[in-house]
BALOBA-1460 file (C-alpha; in Angstrom, 3 decimals):
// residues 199
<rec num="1" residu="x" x="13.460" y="-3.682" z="-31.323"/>
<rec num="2" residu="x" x="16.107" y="-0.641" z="-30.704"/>
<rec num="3" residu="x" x="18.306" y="-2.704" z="-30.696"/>
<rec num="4" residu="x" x="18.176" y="-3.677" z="-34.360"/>
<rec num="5" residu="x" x="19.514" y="-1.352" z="-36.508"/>
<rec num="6" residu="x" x="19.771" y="-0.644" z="-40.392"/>
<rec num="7" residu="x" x="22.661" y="1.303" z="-42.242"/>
<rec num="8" residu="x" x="21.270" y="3.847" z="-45.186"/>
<rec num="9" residu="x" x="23.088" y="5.382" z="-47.118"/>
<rec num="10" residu="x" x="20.251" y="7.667" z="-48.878"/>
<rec num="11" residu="x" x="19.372" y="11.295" z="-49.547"/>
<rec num="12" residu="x" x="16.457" y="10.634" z="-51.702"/>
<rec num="13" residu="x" x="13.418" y="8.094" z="-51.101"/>
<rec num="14" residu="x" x="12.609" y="4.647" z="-49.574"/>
<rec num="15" residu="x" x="10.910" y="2.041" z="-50.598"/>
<rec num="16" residu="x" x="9.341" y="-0.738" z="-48.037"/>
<rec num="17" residu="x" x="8.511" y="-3.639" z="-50.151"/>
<rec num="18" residu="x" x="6.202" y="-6.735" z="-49.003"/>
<rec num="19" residu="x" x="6.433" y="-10.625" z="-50.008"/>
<rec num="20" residu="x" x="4.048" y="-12.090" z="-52.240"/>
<rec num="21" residu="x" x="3.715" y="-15.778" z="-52.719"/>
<rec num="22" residu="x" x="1.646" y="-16.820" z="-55.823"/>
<rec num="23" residu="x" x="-0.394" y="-20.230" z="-55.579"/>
<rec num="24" residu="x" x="1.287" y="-20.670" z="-58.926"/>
<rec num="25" residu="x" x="4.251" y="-22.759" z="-59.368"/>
<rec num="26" residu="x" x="7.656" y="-21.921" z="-60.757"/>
<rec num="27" residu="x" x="10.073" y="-24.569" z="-62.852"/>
<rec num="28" residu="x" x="11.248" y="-26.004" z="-59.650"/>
<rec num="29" residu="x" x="8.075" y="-26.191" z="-58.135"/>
<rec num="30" residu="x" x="8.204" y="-23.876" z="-55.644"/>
<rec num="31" residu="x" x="5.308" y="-21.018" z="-55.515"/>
<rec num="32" residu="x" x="6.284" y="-17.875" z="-57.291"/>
<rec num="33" residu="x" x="7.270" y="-14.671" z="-55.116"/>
<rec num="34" residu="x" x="7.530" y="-11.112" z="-56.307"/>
<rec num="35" residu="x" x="7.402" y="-7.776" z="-53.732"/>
<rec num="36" residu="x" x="4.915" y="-4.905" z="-54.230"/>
<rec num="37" residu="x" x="5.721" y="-1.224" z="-52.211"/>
<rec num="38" residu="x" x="3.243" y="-0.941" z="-49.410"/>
<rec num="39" residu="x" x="5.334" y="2.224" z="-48.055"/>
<rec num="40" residu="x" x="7.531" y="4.949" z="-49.657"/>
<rec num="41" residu="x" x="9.345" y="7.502" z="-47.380"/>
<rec num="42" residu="x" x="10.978" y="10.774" z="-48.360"/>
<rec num="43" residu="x" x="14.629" y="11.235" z="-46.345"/>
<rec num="44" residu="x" x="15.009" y="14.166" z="-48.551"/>
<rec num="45" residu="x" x="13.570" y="16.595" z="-45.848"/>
<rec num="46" residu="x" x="14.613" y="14.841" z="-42.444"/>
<rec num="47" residu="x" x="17.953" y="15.940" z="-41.163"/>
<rec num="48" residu="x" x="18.623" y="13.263" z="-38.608"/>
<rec num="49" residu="x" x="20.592" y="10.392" z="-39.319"/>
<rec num="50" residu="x" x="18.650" y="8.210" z="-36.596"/>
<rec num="51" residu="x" x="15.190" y="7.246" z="-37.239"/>
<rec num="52" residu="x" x="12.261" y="5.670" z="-36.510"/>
<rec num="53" residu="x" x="9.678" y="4.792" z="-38.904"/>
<rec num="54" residu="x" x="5.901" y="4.389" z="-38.262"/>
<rec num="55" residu="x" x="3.876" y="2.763" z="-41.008"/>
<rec num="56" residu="x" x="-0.125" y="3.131" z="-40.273"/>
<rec num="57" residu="x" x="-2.266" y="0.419" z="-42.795"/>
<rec num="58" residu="x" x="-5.120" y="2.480" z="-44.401"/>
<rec num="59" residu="x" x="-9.067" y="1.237" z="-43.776"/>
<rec num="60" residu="x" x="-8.652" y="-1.350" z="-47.049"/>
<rec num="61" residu="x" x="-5.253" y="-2.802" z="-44.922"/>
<rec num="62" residu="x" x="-4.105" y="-2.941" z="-48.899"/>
<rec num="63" residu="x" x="-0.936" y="-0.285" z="-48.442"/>
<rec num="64" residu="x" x="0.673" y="1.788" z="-45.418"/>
<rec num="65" residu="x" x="1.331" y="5.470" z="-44.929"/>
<rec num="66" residu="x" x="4.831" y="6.099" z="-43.411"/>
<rec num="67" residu="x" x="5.604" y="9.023" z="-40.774"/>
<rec num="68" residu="x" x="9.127" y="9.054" z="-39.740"/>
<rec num="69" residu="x" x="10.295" y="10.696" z="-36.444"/>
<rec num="70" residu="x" x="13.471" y="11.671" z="-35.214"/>
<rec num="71" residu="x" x="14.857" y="9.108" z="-33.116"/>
<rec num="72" residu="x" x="18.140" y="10.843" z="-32.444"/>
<rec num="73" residu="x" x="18.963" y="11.628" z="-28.742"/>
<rec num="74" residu="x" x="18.391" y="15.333" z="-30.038"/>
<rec num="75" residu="x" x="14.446" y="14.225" z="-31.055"/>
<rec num="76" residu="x" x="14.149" y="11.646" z="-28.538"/>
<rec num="77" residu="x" x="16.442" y="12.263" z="-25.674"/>
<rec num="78" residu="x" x="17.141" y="9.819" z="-22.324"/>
<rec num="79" residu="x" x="14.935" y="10.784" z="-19.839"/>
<rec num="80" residu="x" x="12.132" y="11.425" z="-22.297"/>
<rec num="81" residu="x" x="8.774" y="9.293" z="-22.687"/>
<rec num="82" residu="x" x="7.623" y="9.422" z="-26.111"/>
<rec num="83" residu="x" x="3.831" y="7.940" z="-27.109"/>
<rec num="84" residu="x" x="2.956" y="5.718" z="-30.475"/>
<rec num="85" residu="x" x="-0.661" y="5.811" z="-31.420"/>
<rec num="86" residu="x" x="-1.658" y="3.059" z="-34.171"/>
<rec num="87" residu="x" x="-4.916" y="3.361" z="-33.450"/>
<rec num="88" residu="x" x="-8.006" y="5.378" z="-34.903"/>
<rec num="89" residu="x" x="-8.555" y="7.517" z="-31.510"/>
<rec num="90" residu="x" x="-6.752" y="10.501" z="-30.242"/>
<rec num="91" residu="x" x="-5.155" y="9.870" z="-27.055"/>
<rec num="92" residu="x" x="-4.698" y="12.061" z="-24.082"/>
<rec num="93" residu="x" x="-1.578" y="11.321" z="-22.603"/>
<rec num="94" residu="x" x="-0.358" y="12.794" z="-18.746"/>
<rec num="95" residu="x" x="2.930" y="12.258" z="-17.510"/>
<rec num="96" residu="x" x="4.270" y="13.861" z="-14.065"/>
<rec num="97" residu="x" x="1.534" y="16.584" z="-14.757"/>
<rec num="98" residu="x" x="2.625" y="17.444" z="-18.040"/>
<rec num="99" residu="x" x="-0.118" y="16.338" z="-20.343"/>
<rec num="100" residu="x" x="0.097" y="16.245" z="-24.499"/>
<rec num="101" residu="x" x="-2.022" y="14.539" z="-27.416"/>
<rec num="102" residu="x" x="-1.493" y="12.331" z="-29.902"/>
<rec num="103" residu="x" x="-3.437" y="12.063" z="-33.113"/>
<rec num="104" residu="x" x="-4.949" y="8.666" z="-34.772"/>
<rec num="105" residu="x" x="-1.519" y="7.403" z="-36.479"/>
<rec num="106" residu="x" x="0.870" y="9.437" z="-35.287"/>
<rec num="107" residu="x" x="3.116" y="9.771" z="-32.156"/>
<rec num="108" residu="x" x="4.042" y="12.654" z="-29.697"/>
<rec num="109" residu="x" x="7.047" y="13.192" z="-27.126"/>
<rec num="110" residu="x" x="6.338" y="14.680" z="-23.444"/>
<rec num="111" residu="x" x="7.633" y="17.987" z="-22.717"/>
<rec num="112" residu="x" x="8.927" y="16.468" z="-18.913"/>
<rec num="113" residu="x" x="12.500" y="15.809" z="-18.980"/>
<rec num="114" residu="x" x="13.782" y="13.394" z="-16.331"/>
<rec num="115" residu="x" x="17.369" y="14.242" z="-15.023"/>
<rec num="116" residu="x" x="17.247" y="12.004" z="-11.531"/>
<rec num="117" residu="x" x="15.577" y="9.229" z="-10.919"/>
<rec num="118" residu="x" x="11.780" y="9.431" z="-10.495"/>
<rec num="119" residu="x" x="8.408" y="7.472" z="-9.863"/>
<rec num="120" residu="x" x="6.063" y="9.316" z="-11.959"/>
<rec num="121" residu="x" x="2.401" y="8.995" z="-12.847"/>
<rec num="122" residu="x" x="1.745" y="8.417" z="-16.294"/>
<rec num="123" residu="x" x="-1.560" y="8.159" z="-17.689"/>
<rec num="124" residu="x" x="-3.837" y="7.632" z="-21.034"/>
<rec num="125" residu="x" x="-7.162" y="8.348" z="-22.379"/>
<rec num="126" residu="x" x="-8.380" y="7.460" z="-25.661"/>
<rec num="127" residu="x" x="-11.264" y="9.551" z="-27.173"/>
<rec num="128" residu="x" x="-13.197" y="7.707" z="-30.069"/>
<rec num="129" residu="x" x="-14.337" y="9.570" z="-33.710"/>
<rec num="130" residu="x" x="-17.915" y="9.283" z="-32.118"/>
<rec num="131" residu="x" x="-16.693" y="11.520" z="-28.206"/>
<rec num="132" residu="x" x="-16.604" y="7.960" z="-26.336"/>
<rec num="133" residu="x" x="-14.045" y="7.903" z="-23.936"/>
<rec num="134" residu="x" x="-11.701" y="4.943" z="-22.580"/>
<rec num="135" residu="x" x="-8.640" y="5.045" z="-19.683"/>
<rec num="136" residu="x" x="-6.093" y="2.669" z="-21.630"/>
<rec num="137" residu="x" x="-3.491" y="3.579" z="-18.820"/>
<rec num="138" residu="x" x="-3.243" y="4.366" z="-15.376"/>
<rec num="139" residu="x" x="0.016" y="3.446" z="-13.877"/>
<rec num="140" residu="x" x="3.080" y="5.196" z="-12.250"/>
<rec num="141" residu="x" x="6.695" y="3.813" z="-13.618"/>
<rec num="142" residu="x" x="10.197" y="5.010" z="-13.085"/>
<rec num="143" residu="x" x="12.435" y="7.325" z="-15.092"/>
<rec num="144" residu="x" x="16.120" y="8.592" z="-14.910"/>
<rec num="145" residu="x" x="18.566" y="10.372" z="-16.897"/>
<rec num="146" residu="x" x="19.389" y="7.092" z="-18.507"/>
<rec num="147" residu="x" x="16.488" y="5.399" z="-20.076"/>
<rec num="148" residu="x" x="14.061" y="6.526" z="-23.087"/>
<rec num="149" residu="x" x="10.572" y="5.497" z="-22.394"/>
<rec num="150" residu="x" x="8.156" y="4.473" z="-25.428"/>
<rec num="151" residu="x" x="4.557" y="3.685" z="-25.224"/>
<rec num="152" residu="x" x="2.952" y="2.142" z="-28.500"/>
<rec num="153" residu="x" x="-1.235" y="1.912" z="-28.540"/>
<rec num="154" residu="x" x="-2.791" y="-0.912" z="-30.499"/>
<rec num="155" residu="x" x="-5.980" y="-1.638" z="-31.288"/>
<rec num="156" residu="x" x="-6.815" y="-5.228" z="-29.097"/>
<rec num="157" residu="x" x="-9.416" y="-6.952" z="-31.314"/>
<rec num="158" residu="x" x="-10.110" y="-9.588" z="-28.039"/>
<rec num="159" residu="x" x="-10.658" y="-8.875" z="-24.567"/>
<rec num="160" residu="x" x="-12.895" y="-6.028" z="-22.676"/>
<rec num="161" residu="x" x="-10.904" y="-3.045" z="-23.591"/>
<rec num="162" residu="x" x="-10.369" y="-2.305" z="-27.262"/>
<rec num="163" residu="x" x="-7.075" y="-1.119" z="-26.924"/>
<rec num="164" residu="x" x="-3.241" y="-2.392" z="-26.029"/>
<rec num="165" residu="x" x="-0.592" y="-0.833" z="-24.617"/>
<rec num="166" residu="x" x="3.575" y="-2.333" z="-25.386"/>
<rec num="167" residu="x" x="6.408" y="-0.737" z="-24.107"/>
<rec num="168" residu="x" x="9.659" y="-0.365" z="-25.032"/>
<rec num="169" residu="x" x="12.374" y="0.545" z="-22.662"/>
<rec num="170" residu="x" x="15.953" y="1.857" z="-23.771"/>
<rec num="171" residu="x" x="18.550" y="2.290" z="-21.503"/>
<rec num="172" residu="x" x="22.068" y="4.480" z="-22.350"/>
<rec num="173" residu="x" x="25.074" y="2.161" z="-22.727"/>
<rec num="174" residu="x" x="27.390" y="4.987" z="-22.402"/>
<rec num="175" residu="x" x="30.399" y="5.117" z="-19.604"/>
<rec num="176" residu="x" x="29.441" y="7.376" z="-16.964"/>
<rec num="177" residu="x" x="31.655" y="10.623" z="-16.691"/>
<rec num="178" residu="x" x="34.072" y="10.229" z="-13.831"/>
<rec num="179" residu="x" x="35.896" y="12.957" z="-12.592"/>
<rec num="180" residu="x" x="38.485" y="10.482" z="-10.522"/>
<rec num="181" residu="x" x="41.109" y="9.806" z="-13.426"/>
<rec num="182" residu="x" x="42.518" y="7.401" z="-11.013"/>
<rec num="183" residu="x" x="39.231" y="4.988" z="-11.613"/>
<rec num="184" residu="x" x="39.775" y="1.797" z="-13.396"/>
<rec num="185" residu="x" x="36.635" y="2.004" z="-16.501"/>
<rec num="186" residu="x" x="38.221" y="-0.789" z="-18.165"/>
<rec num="187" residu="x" x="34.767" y="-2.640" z="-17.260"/>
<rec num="188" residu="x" x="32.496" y="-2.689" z="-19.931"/>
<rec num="189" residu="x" x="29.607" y="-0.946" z="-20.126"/>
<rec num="190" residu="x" x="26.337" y="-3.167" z="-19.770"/>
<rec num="191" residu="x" x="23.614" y="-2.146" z="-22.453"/>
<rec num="192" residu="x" x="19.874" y="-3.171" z="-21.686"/>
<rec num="193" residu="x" x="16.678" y="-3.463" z="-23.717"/>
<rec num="194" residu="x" x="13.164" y="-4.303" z="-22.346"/>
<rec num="195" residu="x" x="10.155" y="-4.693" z="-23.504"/>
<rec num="196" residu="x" x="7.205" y="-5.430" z="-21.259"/>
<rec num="197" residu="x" x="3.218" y="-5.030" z="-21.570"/>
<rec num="198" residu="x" x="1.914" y="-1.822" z="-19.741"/>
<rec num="199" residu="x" x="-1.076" y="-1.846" z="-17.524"/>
């Protein structure tokens, strides 16, 4: 969720560790747990101090690659749709005419900048290793100045299509500028997160 956040205080490298609970019993009778690292990521090179980290399991689902993006309004601005691809298949994205791609495990930000509000097409195409193509998306959906739009692909192991879509909507909780000084903004502002399936 974006609205979760963790502090980190780090120039150097992080280490994501996983659980592991043993079948074998400690003096108390309780199974044994240690951690193993299933993901390491290098800060040393990013200069943003807001991220967002993707972690993509490899083909043996025995350890994760990390890529970290820049999640700062700078990398990821409001008004800005920005597409997640965990799956295997490049995927064509088109939003309000502007079209980009985004690789198997990896995640790409539209060049279309929305400053007013806007209903604007948006739609995805996922190409296979072997050239077969699916539509994942077809849809139109709203933008403005004050929301951050993020579309994550998953692969759907049920169902017809063999792909999901989740998205993830942020919306700016800063005070709108107000040239009236006269204007009471002792309200507070209202901060909103959604998260909804896309069709």
């Amino acid at each position: 969720s974006m609205s979760q956040e963790i502090g980190l205080n780090s120039n150097g490298t992080v280490e994501l560790l996983k659980k592991l609970v043993a079948t074998e019993k400690d003096n108390s009778g309780r199974p044994k747990e240690s951690y193993e690292v299933y993901a390491s990521i290098n800060l040393a090179q990013i200069e943003s101090h807001d991220l967002g980290i993707l972690l993509i399991p490899n083909k043996q689902k025995t350890a994760y690659g990390a890529r970290v993006y820049d999640f700062s309004t700078r990398g990821f601005p409001y008004g800005s749709f920005l597409a997640v691809n965990f799956t295997g298949s490049k995927i064509a994205c088109k939003v309000d005419e502007t079209n980009f791609a985004v690789g198997p495990g990896s995640f790409g930000r539209s060049s279309k900048l929305f400053t007013t509000r806007t209903v604007a097409s948006i739609g995805m195409i996922a190409t296979e290793p072997n050239g077969t193509e699916e539509q994942i998306v077809s849809t139109k959906v709203v933008f403005n100045e004050t929301m951050r739009t993020i579309y994550f692909v998953v692969p759907n192991s049920g169902g017809i299509s063999k792909y999901d879509v989740r998205c993830i909507i942020d919306i700016d909780n800063s005070p709108p500028k107000s040239s009236d000084s006269s204007k009471d903004n002792s309200e507070e502002p209202k901060s909103k997160t959604s998260k909804s399936k896309a069709t």
